[in-house]
DSSP file (Angstrom, degrees, kcal/mol; ACC not computed):
  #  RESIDUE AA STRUCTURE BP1 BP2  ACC     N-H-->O    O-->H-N    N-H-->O    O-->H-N    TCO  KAPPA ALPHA  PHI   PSI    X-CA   Y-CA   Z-CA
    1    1 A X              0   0    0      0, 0.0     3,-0.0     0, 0.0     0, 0.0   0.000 360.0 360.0 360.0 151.0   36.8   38.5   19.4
    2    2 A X        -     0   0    0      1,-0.1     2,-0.3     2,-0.0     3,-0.0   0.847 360.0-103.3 -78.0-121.6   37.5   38.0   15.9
    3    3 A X    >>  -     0   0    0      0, 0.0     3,-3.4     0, 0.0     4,-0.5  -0.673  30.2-127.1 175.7 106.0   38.9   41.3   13.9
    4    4 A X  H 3> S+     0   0    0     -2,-0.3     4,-1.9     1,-0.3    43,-0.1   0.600 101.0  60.3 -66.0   8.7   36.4   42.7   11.8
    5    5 A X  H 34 S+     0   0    0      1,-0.2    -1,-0.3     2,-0.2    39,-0.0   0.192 102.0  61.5-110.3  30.6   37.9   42.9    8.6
    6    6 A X  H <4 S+     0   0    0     -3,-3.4    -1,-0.2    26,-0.0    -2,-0.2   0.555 102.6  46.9-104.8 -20.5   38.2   39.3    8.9
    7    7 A X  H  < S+     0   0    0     -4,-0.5    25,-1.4     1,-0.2     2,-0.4   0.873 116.7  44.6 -89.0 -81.5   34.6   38.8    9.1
    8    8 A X  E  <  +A   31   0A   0     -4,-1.9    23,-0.2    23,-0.2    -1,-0.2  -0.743  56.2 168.2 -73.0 109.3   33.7   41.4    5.9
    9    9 A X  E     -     0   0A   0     21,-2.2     2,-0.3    -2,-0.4    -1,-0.2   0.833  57.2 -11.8-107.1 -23.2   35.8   40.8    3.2
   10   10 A X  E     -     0   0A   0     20,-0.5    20,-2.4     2,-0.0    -1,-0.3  -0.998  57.4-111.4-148.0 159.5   34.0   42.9    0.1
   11   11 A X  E     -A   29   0A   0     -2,-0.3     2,-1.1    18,-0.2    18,-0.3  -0.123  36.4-119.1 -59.9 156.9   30.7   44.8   -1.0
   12   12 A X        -     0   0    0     16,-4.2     2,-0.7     5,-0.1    16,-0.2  -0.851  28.6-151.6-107.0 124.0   28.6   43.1   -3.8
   13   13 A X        +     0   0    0     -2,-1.1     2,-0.3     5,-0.0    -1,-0.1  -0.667  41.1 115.4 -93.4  71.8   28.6   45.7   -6.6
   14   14 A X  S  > S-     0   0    0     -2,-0.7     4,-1.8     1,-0.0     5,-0.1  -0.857  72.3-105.0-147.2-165.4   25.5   45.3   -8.7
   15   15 A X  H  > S+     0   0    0     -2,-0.3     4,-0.6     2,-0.2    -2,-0.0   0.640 112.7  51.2-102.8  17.7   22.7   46.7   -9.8
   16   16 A X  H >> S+     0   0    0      2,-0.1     4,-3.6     3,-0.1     3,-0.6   0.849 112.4  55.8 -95.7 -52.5   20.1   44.7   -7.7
   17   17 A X  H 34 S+     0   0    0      2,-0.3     4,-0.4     1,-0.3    -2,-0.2   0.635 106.1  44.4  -9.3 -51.0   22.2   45.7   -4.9
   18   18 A X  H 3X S+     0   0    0     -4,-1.8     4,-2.1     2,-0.2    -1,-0.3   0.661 104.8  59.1 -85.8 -10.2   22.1   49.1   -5.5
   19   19 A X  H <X S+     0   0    0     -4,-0.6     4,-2.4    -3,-0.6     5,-0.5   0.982 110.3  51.8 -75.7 -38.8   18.4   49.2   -6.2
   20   20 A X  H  X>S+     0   0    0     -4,-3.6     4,-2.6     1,-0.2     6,-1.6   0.779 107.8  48.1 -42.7 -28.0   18.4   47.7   -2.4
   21   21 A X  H  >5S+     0   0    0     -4,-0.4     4,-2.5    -5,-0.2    -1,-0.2   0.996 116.3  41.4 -79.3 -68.6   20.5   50.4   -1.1
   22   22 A X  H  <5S+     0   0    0     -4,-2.1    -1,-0.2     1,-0.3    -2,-0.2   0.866 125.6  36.2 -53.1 -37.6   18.2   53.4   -2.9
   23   23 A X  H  <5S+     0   0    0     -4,-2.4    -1,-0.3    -5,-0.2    -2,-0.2   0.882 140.4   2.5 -94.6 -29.9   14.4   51.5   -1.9
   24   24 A X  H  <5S-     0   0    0     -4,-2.6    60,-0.3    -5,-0.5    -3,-0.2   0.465  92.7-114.4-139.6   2.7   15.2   49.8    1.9
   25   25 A X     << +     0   0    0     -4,-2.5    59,-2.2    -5,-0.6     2,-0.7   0.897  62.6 149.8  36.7  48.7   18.9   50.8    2.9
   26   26 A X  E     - B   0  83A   0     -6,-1.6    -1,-0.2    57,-0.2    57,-0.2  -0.873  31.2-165.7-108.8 131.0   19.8   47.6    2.8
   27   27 A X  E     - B   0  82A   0     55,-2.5    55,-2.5    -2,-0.7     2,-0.4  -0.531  13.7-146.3 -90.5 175.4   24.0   47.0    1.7
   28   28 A X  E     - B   0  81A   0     53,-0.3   -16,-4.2   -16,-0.2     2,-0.4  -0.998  18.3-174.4-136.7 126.9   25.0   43.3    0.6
   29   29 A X  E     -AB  11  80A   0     51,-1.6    51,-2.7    -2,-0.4     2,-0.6  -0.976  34.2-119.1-132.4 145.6   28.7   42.3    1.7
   30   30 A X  E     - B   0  79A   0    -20,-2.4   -21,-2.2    -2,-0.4   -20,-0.5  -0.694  50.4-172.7 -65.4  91.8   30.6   38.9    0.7
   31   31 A X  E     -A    8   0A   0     47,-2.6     2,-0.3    -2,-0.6    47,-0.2  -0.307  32.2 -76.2 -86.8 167.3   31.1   37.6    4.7
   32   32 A X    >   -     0   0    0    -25,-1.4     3,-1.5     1,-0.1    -1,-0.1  -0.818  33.5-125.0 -85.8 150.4   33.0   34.7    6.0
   33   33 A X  T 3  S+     0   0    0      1,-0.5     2,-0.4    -2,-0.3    -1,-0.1   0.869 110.9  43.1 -89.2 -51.8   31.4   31.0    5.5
   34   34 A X  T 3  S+     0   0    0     -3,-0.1    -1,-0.5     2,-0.0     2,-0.3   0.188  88.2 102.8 -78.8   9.4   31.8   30.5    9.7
   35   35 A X    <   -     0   0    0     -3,-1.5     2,-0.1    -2,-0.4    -4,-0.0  -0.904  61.5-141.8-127.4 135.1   30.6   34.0   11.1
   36   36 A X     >  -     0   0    0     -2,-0.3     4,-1.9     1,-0.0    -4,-0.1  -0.265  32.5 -90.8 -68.5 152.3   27.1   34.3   12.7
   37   37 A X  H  > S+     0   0    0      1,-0.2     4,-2.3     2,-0.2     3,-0.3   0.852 126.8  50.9 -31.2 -46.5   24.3   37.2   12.5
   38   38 A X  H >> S+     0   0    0      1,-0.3     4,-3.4     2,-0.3     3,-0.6   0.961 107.5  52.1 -73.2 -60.3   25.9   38.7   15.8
   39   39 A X  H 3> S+     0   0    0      1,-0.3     4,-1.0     2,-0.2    -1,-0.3   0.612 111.0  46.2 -79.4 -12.7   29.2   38.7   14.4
   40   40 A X  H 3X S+     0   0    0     -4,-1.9     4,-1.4    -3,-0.3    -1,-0.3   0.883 113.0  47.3 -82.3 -45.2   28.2   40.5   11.2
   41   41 A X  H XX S+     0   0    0     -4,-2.3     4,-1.8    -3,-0.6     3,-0.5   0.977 113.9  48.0 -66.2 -53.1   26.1   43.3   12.9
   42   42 A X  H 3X S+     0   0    0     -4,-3.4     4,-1.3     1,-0.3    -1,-0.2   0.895 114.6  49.7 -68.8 -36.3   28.8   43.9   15.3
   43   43 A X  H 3X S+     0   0    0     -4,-1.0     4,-1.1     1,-0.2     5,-0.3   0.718 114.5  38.1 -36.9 -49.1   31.6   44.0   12.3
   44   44 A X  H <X>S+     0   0    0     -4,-1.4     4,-1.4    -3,-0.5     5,-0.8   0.784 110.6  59.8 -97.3 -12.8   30.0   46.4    9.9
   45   45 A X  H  <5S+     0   0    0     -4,-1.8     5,-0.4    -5,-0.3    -2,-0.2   0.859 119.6  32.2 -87.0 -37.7   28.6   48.8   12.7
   46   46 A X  H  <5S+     0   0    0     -4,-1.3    -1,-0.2    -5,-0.4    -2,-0.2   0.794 115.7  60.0-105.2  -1.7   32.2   49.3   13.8
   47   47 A X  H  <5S+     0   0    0     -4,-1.1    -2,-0.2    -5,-0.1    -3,-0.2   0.938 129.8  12.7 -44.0 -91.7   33.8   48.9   10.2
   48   48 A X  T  <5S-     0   0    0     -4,-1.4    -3,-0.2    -5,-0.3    -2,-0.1   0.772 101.8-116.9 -93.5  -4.3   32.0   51.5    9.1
   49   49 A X      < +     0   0    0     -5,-0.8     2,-0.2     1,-0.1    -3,-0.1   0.869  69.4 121.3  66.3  76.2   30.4   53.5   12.1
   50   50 A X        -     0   0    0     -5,-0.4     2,-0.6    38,-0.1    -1,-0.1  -0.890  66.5-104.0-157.5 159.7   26.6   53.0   11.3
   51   51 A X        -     0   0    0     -2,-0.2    34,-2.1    34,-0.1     2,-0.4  -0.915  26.4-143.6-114.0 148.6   24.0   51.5   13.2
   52   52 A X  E     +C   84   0A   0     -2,-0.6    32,-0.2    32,-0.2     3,-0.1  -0.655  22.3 172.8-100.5 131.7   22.9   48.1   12.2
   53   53 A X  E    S+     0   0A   0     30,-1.6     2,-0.3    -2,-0.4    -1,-0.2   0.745  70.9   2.3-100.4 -44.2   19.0   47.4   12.5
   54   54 A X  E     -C   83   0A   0     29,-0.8    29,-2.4   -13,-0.0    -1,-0.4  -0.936  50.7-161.0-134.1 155.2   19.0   43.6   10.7
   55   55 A X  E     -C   82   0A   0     -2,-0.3     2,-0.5    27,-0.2    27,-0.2  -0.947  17.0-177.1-138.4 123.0   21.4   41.2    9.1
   56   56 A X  E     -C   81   0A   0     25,-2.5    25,-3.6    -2,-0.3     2,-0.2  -0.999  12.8-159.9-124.1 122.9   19.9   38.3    6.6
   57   57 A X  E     -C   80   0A   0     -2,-0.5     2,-0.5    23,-0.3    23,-0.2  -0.691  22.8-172.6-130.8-141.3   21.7   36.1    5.2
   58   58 A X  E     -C   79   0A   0     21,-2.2    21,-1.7    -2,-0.2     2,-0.6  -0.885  17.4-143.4-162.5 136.1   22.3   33.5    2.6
   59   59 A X        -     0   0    0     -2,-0.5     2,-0.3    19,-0.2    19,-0.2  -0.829  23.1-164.3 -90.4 124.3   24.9   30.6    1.6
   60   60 A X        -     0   0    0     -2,-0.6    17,-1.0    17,-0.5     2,-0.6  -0.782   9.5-138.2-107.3 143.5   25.3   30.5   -2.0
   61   61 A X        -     0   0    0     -2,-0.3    15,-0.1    15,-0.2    14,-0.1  -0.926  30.3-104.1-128.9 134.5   27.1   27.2   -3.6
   62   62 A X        -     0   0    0     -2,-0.6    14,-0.2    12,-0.1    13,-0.1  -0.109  31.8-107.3 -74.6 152.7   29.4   27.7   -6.2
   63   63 A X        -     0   0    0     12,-0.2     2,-0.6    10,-0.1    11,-0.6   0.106  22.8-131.4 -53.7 159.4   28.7   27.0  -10.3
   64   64 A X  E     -D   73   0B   0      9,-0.2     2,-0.2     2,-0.0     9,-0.2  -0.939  36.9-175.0 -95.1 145.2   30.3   24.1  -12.0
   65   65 A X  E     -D   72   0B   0      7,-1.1     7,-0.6    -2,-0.6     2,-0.3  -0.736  13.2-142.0-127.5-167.9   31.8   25.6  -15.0
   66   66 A X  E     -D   71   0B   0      5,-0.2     2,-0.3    -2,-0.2     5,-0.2  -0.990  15.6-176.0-160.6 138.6   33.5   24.1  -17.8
   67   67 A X  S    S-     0   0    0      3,-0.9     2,-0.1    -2,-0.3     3,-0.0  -0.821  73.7 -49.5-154.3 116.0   36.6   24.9  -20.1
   68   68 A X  S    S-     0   0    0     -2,-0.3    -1,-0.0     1,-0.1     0, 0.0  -0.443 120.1 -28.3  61.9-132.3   37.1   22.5  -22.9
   69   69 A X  S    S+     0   0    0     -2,-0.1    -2,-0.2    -3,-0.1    -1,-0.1   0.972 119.6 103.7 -89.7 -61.8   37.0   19.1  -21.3
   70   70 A X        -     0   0    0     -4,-0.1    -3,-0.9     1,-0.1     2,-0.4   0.344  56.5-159.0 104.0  68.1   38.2   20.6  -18.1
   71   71 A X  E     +D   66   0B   0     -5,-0.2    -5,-0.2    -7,-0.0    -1,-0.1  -0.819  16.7 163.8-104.7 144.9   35.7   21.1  -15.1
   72   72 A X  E     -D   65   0B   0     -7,-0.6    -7,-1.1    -2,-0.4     2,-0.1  -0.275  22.1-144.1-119.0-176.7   36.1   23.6  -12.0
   73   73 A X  E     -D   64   0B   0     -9,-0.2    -9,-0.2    -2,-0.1   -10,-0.1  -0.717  12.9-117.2-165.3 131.2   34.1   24.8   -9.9
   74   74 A X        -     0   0    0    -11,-0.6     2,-0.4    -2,-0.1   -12,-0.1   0.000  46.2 -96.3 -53.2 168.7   33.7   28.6   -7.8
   75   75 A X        -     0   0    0      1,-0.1   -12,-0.2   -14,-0.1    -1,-0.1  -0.588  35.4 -95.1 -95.4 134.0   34.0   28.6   -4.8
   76   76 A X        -     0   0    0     -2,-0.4   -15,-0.2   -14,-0.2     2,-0.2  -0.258  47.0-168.4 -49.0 125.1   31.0   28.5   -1.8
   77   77 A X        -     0   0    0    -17,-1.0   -17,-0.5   -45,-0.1     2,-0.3  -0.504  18.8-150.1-100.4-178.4   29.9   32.3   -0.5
   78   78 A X        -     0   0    0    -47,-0.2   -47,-2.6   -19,-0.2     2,-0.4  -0.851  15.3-160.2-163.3 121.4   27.9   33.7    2.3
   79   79 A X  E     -BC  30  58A   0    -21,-1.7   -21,-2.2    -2,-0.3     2,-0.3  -0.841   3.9-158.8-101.0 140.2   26.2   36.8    1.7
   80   80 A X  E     -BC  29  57A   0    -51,-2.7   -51,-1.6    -2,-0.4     2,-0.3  -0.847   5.7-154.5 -90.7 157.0   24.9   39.2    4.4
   81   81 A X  E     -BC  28  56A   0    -25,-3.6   -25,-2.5    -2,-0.3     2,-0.4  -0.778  21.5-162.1 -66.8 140.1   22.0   41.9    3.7
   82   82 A X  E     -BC  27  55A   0    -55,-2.5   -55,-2.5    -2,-0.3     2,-0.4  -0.995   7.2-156.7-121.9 116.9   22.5   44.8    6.2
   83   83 A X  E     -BC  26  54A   0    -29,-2.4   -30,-1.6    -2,-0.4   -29,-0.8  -0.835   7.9-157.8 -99.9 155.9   20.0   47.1    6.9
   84   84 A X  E     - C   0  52A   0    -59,-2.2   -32,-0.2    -2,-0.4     3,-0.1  -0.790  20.3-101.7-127.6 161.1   21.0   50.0    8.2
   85   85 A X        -     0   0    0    -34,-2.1     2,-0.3    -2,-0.3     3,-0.2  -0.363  62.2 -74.2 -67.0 169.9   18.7   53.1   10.6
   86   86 A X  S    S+     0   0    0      1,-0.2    -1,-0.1     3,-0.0     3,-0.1  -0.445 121.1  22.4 -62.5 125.0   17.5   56.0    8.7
   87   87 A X  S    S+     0   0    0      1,-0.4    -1,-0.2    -2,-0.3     2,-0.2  -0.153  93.0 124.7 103.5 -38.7   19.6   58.5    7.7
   88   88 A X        +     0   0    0     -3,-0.2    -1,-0.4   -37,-0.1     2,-0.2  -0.397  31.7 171.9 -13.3  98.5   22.7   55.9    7.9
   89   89 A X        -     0   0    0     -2,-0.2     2,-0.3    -3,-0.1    -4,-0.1  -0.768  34.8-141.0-128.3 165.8   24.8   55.6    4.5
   90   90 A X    >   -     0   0    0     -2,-0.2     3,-0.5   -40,-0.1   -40,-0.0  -0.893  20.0-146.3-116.1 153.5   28.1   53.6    4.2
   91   91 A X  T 3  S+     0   0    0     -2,-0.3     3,-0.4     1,-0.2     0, 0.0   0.341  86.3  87.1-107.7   1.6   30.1   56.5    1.4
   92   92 A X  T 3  S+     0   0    0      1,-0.3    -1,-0.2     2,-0.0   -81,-0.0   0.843  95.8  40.4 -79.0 -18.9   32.0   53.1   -0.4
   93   93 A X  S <  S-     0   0    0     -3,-0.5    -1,-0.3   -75,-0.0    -2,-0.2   0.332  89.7-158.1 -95.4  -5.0   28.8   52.9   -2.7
   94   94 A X              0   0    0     -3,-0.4    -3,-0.1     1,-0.2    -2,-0.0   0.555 360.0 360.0 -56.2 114.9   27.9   56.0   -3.5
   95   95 A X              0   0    0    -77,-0.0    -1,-0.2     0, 0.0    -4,-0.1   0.252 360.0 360.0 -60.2 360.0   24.4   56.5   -4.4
């Protein structure tokens, strides 16, 4: 089994994010591109010692951007949503 802070690498900090947290108790974490539903639930539930009810996620492909003539481009994510049971907070957000 993998190591779970290998799996999660950060929260998303914003403010559609936090309205998830406050309306459904759902967090949003930055994952690695390869790791499956299973391997996310089982990761944040012992990461943070919560229990995990759902995991959605969603492959995001990164902008082109542009500086001068110059073009890059960011790099591909993969977001989970995590819902968590009632009464269940993670304390790195606090709402």
């Amino acid at each position: 089994m993998k190591d779970p802070r290998d799996i999660v690498f950060e929260p998303i900090v914003s403010e559609k994010s936090y309205d998830l947290i406050e309306d459904t108790n759902t967090y949003t974490f930055v994952v690695d591109r390869r790791a499956n539903k299973t391997e996310i639930k089982q990761a944040v539930a012992s990461i943070f010692d919560v229990t995990v009810l759902s995991v959605n996620t969603m492959n995001r492909k990164g902008k082109l951007k542009r500086t001068g003539y110059v073009l890059g481009r960011r790099k591909d994510t993969k977001r989970a949503l995590v819902n968590l049971a009632d009464g269940d907070k993670i304390d790195i957000f606090e709402v």
